[in-house]
C-alpha positions as CSV (number, residue, x, y, z in Angstrom):
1,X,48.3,-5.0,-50.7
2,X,50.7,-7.7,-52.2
3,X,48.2,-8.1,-54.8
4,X,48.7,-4.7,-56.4
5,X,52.3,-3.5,-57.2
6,X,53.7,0.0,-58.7
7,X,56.6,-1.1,-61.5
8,X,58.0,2.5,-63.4
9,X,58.4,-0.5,-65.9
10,X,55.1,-1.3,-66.4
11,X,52.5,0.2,-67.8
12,X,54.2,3.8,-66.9
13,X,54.3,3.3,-63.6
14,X,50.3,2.9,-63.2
15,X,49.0,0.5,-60.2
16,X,48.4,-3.2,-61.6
17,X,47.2,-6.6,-60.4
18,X,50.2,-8.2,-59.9
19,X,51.4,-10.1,-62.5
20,X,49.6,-8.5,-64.9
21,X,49.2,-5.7,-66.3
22,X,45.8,-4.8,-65.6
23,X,45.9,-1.5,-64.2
24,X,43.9,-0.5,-60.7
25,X,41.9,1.9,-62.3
26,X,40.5,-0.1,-65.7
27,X,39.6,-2.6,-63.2
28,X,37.4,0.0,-60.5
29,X,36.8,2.0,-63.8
30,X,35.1,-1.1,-65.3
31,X,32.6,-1.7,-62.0
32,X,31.7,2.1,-62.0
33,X,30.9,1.5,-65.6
34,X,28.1,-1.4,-64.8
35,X,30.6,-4.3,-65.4
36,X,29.9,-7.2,-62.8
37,X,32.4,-9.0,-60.8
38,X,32.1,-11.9,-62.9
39,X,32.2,-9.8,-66.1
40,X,35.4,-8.0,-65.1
41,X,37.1,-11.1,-64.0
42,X,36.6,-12.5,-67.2
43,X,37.6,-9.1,-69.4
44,X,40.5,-9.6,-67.6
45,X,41.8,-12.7,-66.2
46,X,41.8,-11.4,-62.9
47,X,40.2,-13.8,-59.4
48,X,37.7,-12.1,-57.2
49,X,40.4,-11.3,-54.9
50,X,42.4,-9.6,-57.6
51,X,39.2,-7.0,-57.8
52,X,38.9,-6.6,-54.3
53,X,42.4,-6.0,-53.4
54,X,41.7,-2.9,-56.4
55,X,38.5,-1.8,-54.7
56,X,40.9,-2.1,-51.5
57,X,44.0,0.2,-53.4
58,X,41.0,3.0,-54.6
59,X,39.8,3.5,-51.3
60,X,42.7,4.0,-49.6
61,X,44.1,6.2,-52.2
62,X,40.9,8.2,-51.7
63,X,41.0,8.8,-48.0
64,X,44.3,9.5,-48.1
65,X,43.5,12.7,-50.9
66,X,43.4,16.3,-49.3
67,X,40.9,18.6,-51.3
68,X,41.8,22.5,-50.5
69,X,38.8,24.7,-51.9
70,X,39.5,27.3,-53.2
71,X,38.6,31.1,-51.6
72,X,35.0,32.1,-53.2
73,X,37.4,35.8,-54.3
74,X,40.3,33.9,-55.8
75,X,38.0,32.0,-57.9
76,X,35.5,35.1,-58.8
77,X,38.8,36.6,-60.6
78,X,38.8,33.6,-63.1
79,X,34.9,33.6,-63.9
């Protein structure tokens, strides 16, 4: 996780590659999109363990998320 570092200085406080300031979510955002490995490391400057070690920062940001549904009559009110 040394690879991916949380500066309020940089780029508002957003997840990076370290040493850059490529944040986490450009990069997974970028794969999503259809962009290769290969394509992404060189859009960016970034190694194959850079991207990884983003993939790696996603996925535990993600299991770590609590989702509370909502009650079927709370959200009637609003339709």
């Amino acid at each position: 996780m040394d690879r991916i570092v949380v500066n309020p200085t940089v780029v508002h406080g957003q997840p990076v590659v370290g040493g850059t300031r490529v944040p986490v979510a450009i990069v997974v955002g970028s794969l999503a999109g259809g962009m290769t490995y290969e394509e992404v490391a060189a859009e960016y400057g970034l190694t194959h363990e850079d991207i990884l070690a983003c993939l790696d920062y996603a996925a535990r940001s993600v299991s770590e998320e609590r989702v509370f549904p909502l009650e079927r009559e709370a959200t009637a009110a609003y339709a």
